[in-house]
mmCIF file of the N, C-alpha and C atoms, coordinates in Angstrom:
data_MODEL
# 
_entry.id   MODEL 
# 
loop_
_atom_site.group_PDB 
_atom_site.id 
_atom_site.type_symbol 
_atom_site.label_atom_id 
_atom_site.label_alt_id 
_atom_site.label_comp_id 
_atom_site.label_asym_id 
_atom_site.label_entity_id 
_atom_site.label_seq_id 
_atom_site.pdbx_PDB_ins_code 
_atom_site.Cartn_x 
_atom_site.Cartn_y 
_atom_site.Cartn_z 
_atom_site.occupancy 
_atom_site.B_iso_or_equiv 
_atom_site.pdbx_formal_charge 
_atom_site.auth_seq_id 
_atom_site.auth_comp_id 
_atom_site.auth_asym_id 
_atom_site.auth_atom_id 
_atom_site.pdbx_PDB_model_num 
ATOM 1   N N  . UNK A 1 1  ? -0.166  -22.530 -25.656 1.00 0.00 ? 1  UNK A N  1 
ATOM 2   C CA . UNK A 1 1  ? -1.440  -22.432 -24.982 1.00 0.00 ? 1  UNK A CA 1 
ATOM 3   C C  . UNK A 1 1  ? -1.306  -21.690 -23.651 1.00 0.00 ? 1  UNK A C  1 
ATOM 4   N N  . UNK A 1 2  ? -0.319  -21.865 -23.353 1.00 0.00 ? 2  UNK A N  1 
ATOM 5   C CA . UNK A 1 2  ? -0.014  -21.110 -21.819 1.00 0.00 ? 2  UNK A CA 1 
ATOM 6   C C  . UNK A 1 2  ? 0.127   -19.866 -21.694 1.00 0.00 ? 2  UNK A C  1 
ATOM 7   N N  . UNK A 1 3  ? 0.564   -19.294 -22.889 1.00 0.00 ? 3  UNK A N  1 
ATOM 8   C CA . UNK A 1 3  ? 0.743   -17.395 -23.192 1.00 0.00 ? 3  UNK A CA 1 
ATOM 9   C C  . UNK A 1 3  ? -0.447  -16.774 -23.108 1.00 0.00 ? 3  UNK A C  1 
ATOM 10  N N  . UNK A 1 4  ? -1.478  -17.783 -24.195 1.00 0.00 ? 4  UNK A N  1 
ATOM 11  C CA . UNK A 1 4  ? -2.881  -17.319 -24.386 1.00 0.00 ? 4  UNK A CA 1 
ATOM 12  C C  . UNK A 1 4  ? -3.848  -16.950 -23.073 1.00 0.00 ? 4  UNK A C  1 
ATOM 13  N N  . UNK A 1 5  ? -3.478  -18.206 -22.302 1.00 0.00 ? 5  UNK A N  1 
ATOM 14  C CA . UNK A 1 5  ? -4.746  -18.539 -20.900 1.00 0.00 ? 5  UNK A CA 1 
ATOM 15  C C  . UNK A 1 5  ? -3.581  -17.356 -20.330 1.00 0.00 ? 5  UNK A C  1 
ATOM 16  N N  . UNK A 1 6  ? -2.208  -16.981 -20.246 1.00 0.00 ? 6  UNK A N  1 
ATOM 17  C CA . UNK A 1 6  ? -2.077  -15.817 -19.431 1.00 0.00 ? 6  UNK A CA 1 
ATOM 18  C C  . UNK A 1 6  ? -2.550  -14.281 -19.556 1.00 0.00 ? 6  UNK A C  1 
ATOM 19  N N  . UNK A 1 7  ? -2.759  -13.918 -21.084 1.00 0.00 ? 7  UNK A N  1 
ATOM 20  C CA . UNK A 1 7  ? -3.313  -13.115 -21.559 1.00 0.00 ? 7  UNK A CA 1 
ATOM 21  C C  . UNK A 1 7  ? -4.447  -13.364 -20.833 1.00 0.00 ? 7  UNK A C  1 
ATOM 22  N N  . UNK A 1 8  ? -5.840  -14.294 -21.258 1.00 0.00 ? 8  UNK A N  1 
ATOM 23  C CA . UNK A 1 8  ? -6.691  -13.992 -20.650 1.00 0.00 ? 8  UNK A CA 1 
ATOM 24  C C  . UNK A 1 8  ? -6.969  -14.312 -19.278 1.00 0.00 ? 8  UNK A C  1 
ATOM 25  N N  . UNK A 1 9  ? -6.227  -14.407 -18.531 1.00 0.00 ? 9  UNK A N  1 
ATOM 26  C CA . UNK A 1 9  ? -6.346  -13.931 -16.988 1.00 0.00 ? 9  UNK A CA 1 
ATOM 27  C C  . UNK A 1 9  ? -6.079  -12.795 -16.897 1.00 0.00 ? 9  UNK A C  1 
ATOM 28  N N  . UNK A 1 10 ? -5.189  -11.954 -17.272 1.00 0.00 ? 10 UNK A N  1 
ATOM 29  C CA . UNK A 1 10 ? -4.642  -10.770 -17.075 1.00 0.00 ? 10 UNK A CA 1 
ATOM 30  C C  . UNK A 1 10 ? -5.893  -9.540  -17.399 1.00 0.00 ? 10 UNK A C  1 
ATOM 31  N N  . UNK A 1 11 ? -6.799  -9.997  -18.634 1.00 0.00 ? 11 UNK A N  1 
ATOM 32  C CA . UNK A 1 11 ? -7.580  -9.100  -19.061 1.00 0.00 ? 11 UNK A CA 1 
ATOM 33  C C  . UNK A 1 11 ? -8.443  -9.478  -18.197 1.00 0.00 ? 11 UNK A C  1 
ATOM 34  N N  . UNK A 1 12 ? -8.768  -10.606 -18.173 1.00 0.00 ? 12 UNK A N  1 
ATOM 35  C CA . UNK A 1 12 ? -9.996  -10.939 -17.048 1.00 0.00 ? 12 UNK A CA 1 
ATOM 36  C C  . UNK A 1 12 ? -10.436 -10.068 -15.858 1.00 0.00 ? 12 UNK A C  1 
ATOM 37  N N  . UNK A 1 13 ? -9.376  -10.539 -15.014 1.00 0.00 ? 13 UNK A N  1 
ATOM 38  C CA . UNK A 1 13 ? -8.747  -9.298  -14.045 1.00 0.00 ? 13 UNK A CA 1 
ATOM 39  C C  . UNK A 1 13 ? -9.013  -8.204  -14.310 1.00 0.00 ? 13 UNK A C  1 
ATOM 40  N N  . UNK A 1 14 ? -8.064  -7.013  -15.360 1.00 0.00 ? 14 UNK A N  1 
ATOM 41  C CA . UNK A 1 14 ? -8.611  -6.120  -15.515 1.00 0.00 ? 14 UNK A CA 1 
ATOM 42  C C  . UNK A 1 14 ? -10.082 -5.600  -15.785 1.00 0.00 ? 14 UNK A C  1 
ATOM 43  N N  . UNK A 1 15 ? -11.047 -5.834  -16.139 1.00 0.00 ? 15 UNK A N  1 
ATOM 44  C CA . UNK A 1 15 ? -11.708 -6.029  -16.405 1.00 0.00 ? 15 UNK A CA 1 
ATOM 45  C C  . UNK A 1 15 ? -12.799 -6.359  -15.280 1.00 0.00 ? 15 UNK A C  1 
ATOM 46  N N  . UNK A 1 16 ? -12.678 -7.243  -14.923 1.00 0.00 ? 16 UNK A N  1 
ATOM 47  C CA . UNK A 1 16 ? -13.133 -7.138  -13.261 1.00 0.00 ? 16 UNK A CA 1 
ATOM 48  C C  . UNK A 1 16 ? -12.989 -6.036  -12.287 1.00 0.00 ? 16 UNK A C  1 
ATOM 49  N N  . UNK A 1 17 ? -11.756 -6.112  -12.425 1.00 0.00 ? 17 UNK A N  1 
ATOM 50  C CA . UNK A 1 17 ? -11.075 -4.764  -11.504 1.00 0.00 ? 17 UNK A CA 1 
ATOM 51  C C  . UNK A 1 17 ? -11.543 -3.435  -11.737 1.00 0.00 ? 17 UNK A C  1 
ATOM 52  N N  . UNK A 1 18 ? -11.549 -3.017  -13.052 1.00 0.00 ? 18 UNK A N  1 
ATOM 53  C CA . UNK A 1 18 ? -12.614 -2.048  -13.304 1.00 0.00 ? 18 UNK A CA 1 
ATOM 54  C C  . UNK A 1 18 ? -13.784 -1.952  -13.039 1.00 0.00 ? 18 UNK A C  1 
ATOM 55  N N  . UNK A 1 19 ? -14.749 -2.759  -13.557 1.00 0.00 ? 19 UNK A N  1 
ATOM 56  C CA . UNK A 1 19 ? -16.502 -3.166  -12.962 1.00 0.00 ? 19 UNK A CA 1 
ATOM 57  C C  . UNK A 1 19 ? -16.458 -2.743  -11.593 1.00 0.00 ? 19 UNK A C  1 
ATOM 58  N N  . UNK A 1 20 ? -15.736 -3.479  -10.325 1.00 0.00 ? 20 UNK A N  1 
ATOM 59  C CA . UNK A 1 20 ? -15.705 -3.217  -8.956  1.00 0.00 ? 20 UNK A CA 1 
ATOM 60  C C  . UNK A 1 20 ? -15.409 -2.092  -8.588  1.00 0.00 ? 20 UNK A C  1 
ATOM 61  N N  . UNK A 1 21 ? -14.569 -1.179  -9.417  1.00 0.00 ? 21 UNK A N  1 
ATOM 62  C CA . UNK A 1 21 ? -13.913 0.440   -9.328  1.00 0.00 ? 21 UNK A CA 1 
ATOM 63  C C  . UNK A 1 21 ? -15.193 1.093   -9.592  1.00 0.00 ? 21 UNK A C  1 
ATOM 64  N N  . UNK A 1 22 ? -15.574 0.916   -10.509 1.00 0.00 ? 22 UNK A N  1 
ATOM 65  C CA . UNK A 1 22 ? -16.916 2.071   -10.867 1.00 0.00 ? 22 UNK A CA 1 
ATOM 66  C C  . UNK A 1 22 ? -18.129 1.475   -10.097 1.00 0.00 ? 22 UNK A C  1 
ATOM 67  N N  . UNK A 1 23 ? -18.334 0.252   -9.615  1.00 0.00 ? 23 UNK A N  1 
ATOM 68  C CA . UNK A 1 23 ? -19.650 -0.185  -9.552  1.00 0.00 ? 23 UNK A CA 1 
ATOM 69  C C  . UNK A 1 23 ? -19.899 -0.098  -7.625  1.00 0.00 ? 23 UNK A C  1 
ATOM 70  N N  . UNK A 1 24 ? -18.808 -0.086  -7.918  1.00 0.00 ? 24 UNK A N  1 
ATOM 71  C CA . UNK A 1 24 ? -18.541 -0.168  -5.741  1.00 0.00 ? 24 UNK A CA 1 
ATOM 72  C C  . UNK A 1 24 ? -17.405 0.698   -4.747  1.00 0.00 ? 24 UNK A C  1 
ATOM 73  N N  . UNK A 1 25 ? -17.778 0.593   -3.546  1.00 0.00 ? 25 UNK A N  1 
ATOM 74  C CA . UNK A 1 25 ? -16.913 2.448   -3.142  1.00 0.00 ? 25 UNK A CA 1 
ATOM 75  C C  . UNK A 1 25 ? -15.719 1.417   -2.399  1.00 0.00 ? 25 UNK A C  1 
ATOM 76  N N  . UNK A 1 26 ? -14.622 1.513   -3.723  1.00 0.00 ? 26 UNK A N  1 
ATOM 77  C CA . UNK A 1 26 ? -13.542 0.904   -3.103  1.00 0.00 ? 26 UNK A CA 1 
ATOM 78  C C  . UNK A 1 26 ? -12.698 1.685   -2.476  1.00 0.00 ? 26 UNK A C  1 
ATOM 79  N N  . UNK A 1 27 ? -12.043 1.619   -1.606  1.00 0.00 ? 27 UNK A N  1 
ATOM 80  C CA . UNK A 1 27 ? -10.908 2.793   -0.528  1.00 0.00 ? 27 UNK A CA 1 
ATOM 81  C C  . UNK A 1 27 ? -9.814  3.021   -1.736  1.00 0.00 ? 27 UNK A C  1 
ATOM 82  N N  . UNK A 1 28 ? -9.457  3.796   -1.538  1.00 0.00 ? 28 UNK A N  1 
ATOM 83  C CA . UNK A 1 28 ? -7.967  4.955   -1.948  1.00 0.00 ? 28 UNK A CA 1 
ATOM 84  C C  . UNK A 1 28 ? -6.455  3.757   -1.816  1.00 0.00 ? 28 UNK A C  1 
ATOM 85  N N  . UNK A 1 29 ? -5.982  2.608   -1.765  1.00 0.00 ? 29 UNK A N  1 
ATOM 86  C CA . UNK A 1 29 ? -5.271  1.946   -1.047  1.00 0.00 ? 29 UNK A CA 1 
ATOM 87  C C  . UNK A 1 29 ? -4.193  2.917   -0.958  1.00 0.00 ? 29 UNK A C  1 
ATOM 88  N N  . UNK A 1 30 ? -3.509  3.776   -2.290  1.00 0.00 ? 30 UNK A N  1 
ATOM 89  C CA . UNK A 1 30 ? -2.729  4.501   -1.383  1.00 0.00 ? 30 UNK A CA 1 
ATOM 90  C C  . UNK A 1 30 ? -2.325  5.643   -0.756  1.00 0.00 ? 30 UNK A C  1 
ATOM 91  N N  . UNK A 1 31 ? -3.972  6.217   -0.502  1.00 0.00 ? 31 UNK A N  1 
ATOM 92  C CA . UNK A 1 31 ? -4.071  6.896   0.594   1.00 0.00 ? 31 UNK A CA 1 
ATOM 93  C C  . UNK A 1 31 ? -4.001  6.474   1.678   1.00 0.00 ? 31 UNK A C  1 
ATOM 94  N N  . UNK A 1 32 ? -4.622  5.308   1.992   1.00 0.00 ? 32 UNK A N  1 
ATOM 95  C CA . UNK A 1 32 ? -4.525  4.432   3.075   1.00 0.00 ? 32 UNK A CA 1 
ATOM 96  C C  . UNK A 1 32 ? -3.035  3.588   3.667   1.00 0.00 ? 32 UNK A C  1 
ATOM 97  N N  . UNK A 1 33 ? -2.398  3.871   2.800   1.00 0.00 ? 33 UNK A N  1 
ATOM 98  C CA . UNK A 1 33 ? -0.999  3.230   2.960   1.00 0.00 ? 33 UNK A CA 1 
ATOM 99  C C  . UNK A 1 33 ? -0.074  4.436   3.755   1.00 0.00 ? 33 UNK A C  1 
ATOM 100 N N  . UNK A 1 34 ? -0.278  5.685   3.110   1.00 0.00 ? 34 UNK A N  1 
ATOM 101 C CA . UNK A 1 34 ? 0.322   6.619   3.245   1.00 0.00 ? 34 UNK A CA 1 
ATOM 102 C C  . UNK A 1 34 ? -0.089  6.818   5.056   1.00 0.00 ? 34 UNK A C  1 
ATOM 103 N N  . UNK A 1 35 ? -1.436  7.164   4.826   1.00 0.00 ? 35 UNK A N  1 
ATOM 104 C CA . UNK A 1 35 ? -1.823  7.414   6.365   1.00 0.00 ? 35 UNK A CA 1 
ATOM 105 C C  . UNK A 1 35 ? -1.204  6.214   7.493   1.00 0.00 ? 35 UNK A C  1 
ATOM 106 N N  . UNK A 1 36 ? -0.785  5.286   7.028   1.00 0.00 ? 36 UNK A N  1 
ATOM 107 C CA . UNK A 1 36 ? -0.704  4.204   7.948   1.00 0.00 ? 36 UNK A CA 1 
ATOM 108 C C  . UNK A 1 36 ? 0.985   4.507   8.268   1.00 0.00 ? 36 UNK A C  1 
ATOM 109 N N  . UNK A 1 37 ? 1.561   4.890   7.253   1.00 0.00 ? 37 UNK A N  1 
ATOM 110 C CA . UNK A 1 37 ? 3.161   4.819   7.151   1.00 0.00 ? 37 UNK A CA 1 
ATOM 111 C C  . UNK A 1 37 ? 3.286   6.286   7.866   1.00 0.00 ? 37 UNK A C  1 
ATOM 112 N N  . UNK A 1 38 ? 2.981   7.064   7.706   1.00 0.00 ? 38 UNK A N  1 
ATOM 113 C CA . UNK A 1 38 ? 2.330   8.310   8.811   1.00 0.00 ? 38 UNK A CA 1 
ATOM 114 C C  . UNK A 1 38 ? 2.448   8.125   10.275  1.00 0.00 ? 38 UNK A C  1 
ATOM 115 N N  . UNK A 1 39 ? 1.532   7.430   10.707  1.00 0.00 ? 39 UNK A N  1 
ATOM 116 C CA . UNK A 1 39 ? 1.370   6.801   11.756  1.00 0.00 ? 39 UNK A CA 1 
ATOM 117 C C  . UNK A 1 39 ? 2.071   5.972   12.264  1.00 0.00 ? 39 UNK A C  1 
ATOM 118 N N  . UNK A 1 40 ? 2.780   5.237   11.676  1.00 0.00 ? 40 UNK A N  1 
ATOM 119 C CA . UNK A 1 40 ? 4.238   4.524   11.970  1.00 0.00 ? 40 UNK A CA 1 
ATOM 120 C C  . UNK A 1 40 ? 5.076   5.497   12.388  1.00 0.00 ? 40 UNK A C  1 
ATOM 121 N N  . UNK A 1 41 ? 5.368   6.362   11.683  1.00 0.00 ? 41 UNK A N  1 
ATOM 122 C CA . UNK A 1 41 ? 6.621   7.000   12.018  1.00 0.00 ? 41 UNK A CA 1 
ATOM 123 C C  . UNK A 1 41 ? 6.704   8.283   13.219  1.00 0.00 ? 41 UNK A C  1 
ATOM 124 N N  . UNK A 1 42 ? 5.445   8.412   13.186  1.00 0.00 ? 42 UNK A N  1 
ATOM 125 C CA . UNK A 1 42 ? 4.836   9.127   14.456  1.00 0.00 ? 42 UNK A CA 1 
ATOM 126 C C  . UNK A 1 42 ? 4.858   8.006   15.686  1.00 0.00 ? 42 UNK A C  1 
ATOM 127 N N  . UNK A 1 43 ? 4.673   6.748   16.046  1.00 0.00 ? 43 UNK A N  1 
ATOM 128 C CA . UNK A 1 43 ? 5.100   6.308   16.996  1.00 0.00 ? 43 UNK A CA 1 
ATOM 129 C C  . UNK A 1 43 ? 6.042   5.713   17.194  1.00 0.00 ? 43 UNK A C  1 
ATOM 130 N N  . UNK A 1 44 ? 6.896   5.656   15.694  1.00 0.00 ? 44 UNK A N  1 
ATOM 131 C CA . UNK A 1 44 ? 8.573   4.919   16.139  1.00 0.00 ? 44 UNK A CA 1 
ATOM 132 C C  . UNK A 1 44 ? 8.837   6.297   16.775  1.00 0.00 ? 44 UNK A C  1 
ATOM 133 N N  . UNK A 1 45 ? 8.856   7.433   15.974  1.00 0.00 ? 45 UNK A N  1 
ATOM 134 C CA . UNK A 1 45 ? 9.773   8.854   16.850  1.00 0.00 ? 45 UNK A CA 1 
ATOM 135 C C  . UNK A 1 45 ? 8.989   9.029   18.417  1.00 0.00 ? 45 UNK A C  1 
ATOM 136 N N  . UNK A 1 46 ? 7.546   8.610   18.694  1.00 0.00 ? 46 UNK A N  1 
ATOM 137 C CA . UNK A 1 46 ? 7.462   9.182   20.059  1.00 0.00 ? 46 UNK A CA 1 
ATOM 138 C C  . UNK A 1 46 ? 8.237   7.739   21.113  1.00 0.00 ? 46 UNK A C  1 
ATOM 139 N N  . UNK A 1 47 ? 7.976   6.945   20.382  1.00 0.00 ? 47 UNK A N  1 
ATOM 140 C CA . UNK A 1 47 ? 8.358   5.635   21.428  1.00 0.00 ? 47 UNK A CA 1 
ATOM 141 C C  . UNK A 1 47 ? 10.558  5.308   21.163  1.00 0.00 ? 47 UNK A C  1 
ATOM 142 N N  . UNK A 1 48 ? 11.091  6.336   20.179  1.00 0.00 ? 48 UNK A N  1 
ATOM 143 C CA . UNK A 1 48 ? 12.348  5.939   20.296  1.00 0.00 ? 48 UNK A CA 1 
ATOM 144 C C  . UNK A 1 48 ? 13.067  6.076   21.356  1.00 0.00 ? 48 UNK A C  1 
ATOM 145 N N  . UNK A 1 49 ? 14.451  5.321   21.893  1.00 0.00 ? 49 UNK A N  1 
ATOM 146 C CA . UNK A 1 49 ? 15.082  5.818   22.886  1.00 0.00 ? 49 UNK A CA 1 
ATOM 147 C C  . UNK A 1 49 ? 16.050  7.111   22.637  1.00 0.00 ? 49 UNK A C  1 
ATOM 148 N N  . UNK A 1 50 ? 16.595  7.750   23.659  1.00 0.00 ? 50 UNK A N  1 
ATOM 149 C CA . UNK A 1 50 ? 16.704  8.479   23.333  1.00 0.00 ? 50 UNK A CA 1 
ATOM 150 C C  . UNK A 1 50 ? 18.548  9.004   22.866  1.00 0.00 ? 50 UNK A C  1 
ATOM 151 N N  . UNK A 1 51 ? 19.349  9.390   22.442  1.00 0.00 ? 51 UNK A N  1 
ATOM 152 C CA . UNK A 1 51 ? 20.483  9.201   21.871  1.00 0.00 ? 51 UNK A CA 1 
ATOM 153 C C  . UNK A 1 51 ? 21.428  9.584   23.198  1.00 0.00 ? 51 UNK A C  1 
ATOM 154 N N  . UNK A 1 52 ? 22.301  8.795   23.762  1.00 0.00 ? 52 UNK A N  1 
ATOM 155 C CA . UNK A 1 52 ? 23.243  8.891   24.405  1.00 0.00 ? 52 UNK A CA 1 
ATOM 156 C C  . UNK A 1 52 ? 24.400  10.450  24.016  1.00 0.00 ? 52 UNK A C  1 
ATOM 157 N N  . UNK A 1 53 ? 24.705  10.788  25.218  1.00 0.00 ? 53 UNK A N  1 
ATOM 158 C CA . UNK A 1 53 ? 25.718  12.126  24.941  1.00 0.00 ? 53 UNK A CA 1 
ATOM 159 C C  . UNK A 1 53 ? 26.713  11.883  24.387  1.00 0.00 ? 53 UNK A C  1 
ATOM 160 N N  . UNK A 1 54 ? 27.288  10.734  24.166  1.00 0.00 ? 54 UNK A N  1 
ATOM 161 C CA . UNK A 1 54 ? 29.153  10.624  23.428  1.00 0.00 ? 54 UNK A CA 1 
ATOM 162 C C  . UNK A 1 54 ? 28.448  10.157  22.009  1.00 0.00 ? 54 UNK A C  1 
ATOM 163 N N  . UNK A 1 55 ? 26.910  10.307  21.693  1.00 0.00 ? 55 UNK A N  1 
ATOM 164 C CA . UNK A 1 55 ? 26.901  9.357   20.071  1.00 0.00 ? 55 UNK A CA 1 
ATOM 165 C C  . UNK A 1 55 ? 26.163  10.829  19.415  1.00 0.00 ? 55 UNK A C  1 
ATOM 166 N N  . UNK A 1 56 ? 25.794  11.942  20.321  1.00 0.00 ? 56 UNK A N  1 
ATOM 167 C CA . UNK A 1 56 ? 25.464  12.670  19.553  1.00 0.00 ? 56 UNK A CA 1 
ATOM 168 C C  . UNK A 1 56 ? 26.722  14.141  19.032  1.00 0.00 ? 56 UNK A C  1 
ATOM 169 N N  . UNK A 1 57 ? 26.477  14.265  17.819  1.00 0.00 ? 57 UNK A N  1 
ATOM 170 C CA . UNK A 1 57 ? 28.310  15.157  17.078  1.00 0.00 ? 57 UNK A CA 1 
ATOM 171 C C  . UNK A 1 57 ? 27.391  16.781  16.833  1.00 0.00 ? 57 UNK A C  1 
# 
């Protein structure tokens, strides 16, 4: 009985998940991920310190 009710959660879900995709203006998540990880790495490099003279070869 437990395989079955996992099957139908899984479709459920899908299924849902679709309806809300076509029916409503859901964001890009990973466009939105990308831009964010973007932006991370643009202020770790402006805010890093900066490399000591005997560590750079």
């Amino acid at each position: 009985m437990g395989i079955l009710m996992n099957k139908f959660s899984f479709i459920a879900g899908t299924v849902f998940g679709v309806y809300i995709a076509q029916n409503y203006n859901v964001p890009n998540i990973k466009k939105l991920f990308n831009e964010a990880l973007y932006s991370a790495k643009q202020v770790e490099e402006k805010y890093r310190k900066p490399k000591k003279p005997e560590e750079e070869h």
